[in-house]
N, C-alpha and C positions, 0 to 999 in steps of 0.2 A: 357373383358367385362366392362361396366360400374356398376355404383353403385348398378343395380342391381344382386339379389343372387340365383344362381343357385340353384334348389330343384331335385326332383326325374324326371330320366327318362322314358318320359310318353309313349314315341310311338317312336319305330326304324323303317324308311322303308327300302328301295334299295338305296335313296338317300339323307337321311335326319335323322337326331334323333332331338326330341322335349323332351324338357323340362318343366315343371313347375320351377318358380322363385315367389321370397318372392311378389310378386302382383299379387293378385289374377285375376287382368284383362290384364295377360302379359304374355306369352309365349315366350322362346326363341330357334330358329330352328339353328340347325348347317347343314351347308352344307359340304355333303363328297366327299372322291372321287371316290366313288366306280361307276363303269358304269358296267350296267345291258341290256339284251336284250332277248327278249325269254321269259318274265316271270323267268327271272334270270337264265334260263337258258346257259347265254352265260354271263361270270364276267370277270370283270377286274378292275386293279386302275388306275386310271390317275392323275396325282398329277397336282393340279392347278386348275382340275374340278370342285370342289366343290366351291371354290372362285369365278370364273367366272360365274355359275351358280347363286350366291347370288347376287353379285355385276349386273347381268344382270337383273335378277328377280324384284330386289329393283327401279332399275331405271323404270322399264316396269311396276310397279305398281304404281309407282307416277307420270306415265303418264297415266293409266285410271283413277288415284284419279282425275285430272287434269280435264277428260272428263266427270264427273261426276259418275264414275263407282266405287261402293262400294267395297272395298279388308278389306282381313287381318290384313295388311301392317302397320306396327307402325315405323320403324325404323332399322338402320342397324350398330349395335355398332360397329362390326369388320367384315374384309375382307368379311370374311364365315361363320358370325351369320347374324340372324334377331330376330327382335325383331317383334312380329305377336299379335292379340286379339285373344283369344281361344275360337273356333268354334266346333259342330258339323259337323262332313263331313257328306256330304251329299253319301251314298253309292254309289255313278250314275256318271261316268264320261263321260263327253258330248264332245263329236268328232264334232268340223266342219272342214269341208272341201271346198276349195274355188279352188283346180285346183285337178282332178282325181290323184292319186296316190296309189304305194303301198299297201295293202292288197284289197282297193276298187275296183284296177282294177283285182283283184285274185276272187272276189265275185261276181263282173257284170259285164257284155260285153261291156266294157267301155274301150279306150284307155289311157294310159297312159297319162299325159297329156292336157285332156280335160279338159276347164274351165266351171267350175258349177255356172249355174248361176239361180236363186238364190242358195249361200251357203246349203251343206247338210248338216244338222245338225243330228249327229245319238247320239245315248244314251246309256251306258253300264255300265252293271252292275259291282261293282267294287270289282273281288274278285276274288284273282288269283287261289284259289283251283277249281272253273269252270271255268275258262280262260276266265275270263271276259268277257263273253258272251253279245253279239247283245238284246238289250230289244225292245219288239215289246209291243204296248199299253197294250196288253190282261198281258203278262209278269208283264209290270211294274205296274201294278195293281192288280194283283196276291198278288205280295211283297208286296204293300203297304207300299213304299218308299215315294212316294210324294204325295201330291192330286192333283186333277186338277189345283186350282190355285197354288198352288207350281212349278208345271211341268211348267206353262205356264209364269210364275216368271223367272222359271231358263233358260228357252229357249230363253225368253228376254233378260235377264240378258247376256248370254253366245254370242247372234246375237251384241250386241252392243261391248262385247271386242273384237270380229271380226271386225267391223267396225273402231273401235280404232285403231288394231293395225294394222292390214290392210293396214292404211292410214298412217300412222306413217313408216313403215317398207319399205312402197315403196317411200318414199321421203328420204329414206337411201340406198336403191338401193339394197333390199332385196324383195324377191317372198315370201309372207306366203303362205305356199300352205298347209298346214293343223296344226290345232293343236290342242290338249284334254286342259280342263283343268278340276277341281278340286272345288264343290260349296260347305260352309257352311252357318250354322245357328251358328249367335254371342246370348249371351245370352239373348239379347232383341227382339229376333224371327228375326231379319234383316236377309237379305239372303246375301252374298258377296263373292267376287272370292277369293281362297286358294290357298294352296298348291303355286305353283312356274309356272314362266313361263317363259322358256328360252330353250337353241338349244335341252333340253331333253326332252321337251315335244311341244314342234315347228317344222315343216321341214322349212325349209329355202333356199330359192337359190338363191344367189349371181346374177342379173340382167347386171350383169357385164363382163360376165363369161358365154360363149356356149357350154361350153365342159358338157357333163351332171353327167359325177363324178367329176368333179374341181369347178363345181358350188355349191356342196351339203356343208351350211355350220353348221347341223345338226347332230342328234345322227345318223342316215344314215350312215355318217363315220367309227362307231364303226358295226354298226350292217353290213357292208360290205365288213367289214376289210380295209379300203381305208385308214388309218392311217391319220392322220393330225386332230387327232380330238379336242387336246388342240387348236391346232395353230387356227381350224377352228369358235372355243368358242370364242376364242382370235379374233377372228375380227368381230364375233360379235358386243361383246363389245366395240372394240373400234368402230365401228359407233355409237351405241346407246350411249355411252360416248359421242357422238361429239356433239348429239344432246338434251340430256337429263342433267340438273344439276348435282350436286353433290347429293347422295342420302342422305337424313338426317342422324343423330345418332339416335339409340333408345332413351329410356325413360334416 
């Protein structure tokens, strides 16, 4: 780490522990290696995941700061820390989808496959003791997670990292065909993208590549057993390396 001092452990998930550190405007995220499927149902470690997942994350967020798109994102001291602004999560993890796949074609008579056009944006509640359940307006009003202009904040918010990376991803000669991500509030009410964005919360498929399991370069890997899942992180990276700087140091 740098000169900054690591404090108490605030928050562990499936892929990450958070820390407070001696500045009160600084959190710092370790990346692990644990891979998760199922609602953790299905575990494992894979050593080098966690680094690839940071180092990817870091680069992909200083390329929506780039686009004018608000993150977390402060810096990245080592391989498999970041250094983040500390946010309220937003309970609500928002799913777009830009080519049918995966659980959507298990829910509607939709082919595998199919490009959605415009992107489907779905919304879910974030909490694995009800399995993260499908929010439909009457639901997420129920809760009283967001208000209308919130909701319509973050919908915005979330259509434009899809447009980002979207665009970005296919001039690397990657398919984003869906991906969640993760919204808070910093403590000046700003709303901003969180949490992480990389092959564990992205599908991805290699445009390069027809074979429909040697294209997958995503957590798909892990969740199918198709093994290559470092190797698959691993060239990620190294495109988004080719075309993205060096990611900064933290504070």
């Amino acid at each position: 780490m740098t000169a900054i001092s690591l404090g108490s452990l605030l928050y562990e998930g499936k892929a990450k522990r958070v820390y407070a550190t001696d500045q009160a405007d600084l959190v710092a995220v370790e990346y692990k290696d644990d891979a998760t499927a199922f609602n953790a149902l299905k575990k494992a470690q894979l050593a080098g995941k966690g680094e690839l997942n940071c180092q990817i994350s870091a680069r992909l967020f200083e390329l929506l700061e780039r686009d004018g798109i608000p993150t977390h994102y402060l810096g990245m001291p080592q391989a498999n820390w970041m250094h983040v602004r500390p946010v309220r999560i937003v309970p609500v993890e928002v799913v777009i989808r830009n080519t049918a796949f995966g659980s959507l074609c298990k829910q509607m008579p939709i082919e595998p496959g199919t490009p959605l056009d415009p992107p489907l944006l779905d919304l879910y509640y974030k909490d694995d003791a009800f399995g993260d359940p499908l929010l439909t307006d009457a639901r997420l009003e129920r809760l009283g997670l967001l208000s209308a202009d919130q909701r319509q904040q973050l919908e915005r918010l979330a259509l434009a990292v899809n447009t980002s990376l979207r665009r970005f991803f296919a001039a690397i000669q990657l398919q984003l065909v869906d991906f969640k991500i993760e919204l808070g509030f910093t403590g000046s009410g700003d709303l901003v993208v969180a949490d992480e964005i990389s092959p564990d919360t992205c599908r991805l498929w290699d445009l390069q590549v027809a074979d429909a399991q040697d294209r997958i370069l995503d957590k798909d890997r892990f969740r199918q057993d198709l093994g290559g899942v470092v190797e698959a992180y691993g060239e990620v990276l190294k495109r988004v390396q080719g075309a993205c700087p060096n990611p900064r140091l933290g504070k």
